[in-house]
C-alpha positions as CSV (number, residue, x, y, z in Angstrom):
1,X,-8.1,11.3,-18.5
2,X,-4.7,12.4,-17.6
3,X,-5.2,14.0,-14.1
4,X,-1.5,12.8,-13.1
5,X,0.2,14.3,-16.5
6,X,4.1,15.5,-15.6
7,X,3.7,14.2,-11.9
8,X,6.8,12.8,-10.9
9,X,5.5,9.5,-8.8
10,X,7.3,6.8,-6.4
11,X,6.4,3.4,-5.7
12,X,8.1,1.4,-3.1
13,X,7.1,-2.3,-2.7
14,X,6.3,-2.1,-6.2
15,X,6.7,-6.3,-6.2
16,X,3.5,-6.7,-5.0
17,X,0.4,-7.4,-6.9
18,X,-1.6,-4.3,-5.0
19,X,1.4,-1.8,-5.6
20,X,1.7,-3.1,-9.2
21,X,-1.6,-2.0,-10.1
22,X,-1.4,1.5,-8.1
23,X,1.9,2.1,-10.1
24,X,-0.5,1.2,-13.7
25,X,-2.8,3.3,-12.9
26,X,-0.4,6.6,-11.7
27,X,1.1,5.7,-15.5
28,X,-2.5,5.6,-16.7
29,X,-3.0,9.1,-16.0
30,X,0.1,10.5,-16.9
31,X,2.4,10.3,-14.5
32,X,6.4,9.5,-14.4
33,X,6.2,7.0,-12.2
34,X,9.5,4.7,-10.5
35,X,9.0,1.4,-9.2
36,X,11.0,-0.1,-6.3
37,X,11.3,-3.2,-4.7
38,X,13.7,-5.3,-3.1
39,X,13.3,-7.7,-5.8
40,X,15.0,-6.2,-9.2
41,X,14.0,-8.7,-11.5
42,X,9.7,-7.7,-10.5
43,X,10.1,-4.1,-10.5
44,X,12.3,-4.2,-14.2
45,X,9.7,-6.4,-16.3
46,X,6.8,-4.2,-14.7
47,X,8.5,-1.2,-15.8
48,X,8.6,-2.8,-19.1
49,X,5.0,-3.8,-19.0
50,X,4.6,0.5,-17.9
51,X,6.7,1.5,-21.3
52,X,4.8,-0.9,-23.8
53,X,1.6,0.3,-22.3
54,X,3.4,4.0,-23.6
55,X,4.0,4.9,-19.8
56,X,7.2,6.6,-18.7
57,X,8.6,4.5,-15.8
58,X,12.1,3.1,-14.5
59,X,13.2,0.3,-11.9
60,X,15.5,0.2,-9.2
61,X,16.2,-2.0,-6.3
62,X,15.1,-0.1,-3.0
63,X,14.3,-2.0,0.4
64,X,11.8,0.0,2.3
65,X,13.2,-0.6,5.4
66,X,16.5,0.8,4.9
67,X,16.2,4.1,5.2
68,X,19.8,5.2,3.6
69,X,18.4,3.3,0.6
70,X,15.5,5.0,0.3
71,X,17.0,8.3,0.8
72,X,19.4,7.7,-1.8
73,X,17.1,6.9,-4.0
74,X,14.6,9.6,-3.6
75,X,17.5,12.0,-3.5
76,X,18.3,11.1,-7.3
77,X,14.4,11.4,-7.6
78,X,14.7,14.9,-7.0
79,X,17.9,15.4,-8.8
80,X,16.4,14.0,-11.5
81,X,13.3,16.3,-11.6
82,X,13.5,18.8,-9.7
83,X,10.3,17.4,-7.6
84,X,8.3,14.5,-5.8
85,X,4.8,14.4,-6.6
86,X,3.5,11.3,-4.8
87,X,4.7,8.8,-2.9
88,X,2.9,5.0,-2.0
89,X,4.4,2.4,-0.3
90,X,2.2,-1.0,-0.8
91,X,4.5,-3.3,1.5
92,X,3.0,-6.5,2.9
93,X,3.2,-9.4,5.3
94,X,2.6,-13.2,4.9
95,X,1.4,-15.2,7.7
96,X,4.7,-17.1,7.3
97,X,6.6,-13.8,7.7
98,X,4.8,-13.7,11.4
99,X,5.8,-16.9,12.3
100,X,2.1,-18.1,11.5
101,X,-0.9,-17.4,13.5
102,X,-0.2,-18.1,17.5
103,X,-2.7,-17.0,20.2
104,X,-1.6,-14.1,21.7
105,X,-0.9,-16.3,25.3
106,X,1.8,-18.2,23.2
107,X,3.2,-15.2,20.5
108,X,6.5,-14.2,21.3
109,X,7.1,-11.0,21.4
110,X,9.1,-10.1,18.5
111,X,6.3,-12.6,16.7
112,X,4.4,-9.9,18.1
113,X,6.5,-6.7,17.0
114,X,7.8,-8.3,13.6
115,X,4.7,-6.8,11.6
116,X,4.8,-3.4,13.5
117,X,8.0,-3.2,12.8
118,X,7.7,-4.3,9.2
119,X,4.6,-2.5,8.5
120,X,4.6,0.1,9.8
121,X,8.0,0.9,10.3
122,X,8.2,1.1,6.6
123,X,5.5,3.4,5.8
124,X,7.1,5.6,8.6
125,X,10.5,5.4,7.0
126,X,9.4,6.1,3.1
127,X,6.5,8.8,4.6
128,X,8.7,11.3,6.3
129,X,11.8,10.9,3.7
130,X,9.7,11.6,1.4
131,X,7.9,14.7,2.8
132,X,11.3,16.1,3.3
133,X,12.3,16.0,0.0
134,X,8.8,17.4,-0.9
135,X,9.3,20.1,1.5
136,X,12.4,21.2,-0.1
137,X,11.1,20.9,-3.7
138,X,7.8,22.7,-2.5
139,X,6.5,20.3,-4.4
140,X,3.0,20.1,-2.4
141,X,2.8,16.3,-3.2
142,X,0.5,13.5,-1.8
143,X,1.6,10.4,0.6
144,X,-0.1,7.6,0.1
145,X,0.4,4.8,3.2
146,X,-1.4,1.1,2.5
147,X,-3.0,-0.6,5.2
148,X,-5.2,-3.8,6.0
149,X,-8.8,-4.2,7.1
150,X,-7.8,-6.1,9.9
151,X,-7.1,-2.6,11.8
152,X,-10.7,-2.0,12.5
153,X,-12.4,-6.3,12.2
154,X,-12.2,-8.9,15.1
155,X,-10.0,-11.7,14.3
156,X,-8.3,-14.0,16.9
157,X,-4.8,-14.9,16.6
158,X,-3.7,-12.1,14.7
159,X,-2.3,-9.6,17.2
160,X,0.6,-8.3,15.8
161,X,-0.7,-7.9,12.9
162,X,-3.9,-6.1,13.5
163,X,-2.0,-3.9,15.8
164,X,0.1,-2.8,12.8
165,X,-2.7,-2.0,11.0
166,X,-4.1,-0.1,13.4
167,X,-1.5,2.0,13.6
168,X,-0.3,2.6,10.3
169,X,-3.5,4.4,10.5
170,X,-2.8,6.5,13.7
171,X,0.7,7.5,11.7
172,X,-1.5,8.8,8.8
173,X,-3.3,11.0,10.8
174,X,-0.2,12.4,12.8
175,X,1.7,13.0,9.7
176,X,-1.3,14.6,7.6
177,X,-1.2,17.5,10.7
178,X,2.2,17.5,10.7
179,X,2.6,17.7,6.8
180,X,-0.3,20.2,5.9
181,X,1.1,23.4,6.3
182,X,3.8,22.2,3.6
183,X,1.0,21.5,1.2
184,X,1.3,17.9,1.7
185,X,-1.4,15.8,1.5
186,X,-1.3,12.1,3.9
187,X,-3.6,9.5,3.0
188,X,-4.4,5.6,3.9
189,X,-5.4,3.2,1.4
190,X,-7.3,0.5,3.5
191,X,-8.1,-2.6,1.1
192,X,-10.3,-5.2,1.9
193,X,-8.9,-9.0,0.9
194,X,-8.8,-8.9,-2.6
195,X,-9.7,-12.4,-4.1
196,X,-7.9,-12.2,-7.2
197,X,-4.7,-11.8,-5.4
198,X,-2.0,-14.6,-5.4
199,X,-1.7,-14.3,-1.3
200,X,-5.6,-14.1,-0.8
201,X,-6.1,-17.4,-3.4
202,X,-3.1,-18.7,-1.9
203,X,-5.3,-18.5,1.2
204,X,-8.1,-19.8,0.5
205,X,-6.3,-22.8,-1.3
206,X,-4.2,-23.9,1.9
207,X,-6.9,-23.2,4.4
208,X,-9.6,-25.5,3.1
209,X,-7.2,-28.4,2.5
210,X,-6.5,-27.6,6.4
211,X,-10.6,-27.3,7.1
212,X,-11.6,-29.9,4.7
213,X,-14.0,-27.4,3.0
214,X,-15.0,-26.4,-0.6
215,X,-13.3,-23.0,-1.5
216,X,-16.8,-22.1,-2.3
217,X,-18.1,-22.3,1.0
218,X,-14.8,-20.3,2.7
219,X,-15.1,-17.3,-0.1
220,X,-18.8,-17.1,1.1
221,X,-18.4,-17.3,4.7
222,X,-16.3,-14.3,3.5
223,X,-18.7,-12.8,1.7
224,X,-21.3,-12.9,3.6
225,X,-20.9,-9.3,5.0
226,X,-20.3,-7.4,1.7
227,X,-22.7,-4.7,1.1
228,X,-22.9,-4.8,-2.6
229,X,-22.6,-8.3,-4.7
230,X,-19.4,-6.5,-6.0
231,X,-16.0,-7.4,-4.5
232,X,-13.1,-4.9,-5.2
233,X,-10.6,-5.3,-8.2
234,X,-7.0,-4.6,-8.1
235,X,-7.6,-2.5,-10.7
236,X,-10.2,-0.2,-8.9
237,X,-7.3,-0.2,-5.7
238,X,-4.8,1.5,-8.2
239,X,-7.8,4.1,-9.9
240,X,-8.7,4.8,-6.3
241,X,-5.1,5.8,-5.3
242,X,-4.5,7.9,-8.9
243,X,-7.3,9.9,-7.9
244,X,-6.3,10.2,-3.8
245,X,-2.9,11.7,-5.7
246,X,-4.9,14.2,-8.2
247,X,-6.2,17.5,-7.5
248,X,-10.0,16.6,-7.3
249,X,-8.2,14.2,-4.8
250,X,-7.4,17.5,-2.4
251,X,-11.2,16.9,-0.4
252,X,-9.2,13.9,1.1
253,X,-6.4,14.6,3.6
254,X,-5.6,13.2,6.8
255,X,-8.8,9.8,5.9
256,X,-8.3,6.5,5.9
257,X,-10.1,5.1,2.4
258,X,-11.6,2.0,2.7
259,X,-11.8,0.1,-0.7
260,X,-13.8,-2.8,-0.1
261,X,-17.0,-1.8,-1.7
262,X,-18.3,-1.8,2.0
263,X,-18.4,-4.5,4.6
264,X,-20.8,-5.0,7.4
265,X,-17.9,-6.0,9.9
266,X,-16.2,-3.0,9.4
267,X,-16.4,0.0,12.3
């Protein structure tokens, strides 16, 4: 079903494995969809991947901190078309990234503000330029920001992180009121840790060589407060966000979706 047919859609971060599969399924269902990402070379062969699949998409190099880029780039968006439709920005952070994982005593501080910045930053950057370029175009479009479970779970060592996380979720809220009366719809994504992910495996790989544990026993100790027996796909993350975007999506405004096919750990 086509519920995105002649929606003119915007992927930043589109690198990544998560936004790779939002911007497949935005294609899926008929939307023109443009995929960004630092990284040229990533966002060009899956655009290809998009047009063999019969999708309409194009790649450009766009870093979602730099807010010139991305108004540039959204700019030619709209000159392009005439509109912005939806907007979802699927950027990430490693551990490495964060300078690994110190106790909060011992984190400096930009350890600490590096993933705020980052994270949140971005999605603050690539939100608002985007809902002014909706705003002109009337285009009465849907933001979609990304965040991480760790916003609302109780891990140690994670501070900066989890404080991101958190409040890419506050910004969600803030812009959805802000936003409305335009017609604009703001939305969170909030994805559990998907295991078929290369960072997630990645993971699991290094940390039991560190523990000296069998990956099966570290994916259960994982598991052990899913819900269902099902864990969520990457596929399901990039159906989810498709329909957030469509016009059955329009009961959800202002909510932070959690895709994790629900967790017992979870507020």
């Amino acid at each position: 079903m086509q519920n995105l047919k002649d929606k003119v859609a915007v992927v930043f971060a589109a690198s990544g494995e998560i936004a790779g599969a939002v911007a497949r399924s935005f294609s899926g269902h008929g939307a023109k969809v443009y995929v960004t990402a630092r990284n040229l070379d990533a966002v060009k062969t899956l655009a290809h991947e998009i047009k063999a699949s019969g999708g309409h998409a194009e790649a450009a190099k766009v870093d979602a901190l730099n807010e010139t880029e991305i108004d540039n780039f959204l700019k030619k968006v709209v000159a392009d078309n005439s509109r912005l439709d939806i907007v979802f920005n699927g950027i990430g952070v490693s551990y490495s990234e964060m300078g690994g994982r110190p106790p909060t005593t011992l984190a400096t501080f930009e350890q600490f503000m590096s993933p705020l910045e980052k994270l949140c930053g971005s999605q603050f950057l690539t939100s608002r330029v985007a809902a002014k370029y909706m705003i002109q175009t009337q285009s009465e479009g849907t933001i979609l920001l990304f965040t991480a479970a760790l916003s609302r779970t109780k891990v140690p060592n994670l501070a900066g992180i989890t404080a991101a996380s958190a409040a890419v979720e506050g910004l969600t809220r803030v812009m959805a009121a802000e936003f409305g009366k335009e017609g604009i719809k703001v939305i969170c994504i909030c994805s559990g840790a998907l295991l078929e992910t290369k960072r997630i495996s990645g993971w699991i790989d290094a940390s039991t060589k560190q523990l000296g544990i069998p990956q099966e026993q570290l994916v259960a100790q994982y598991k052990a407060f899913d819900i269902l027996k099902a864990s969520p796909t990457l596929k399901q993350v990039g159906e989810t966000a498709a329909f957030l975007a469509s016009e059955t999506g329009v009961a959800f405004n202002s909510h932070i979706i959690d895709v994790d096919c629900g967790k017992l750990n979870m507020l």
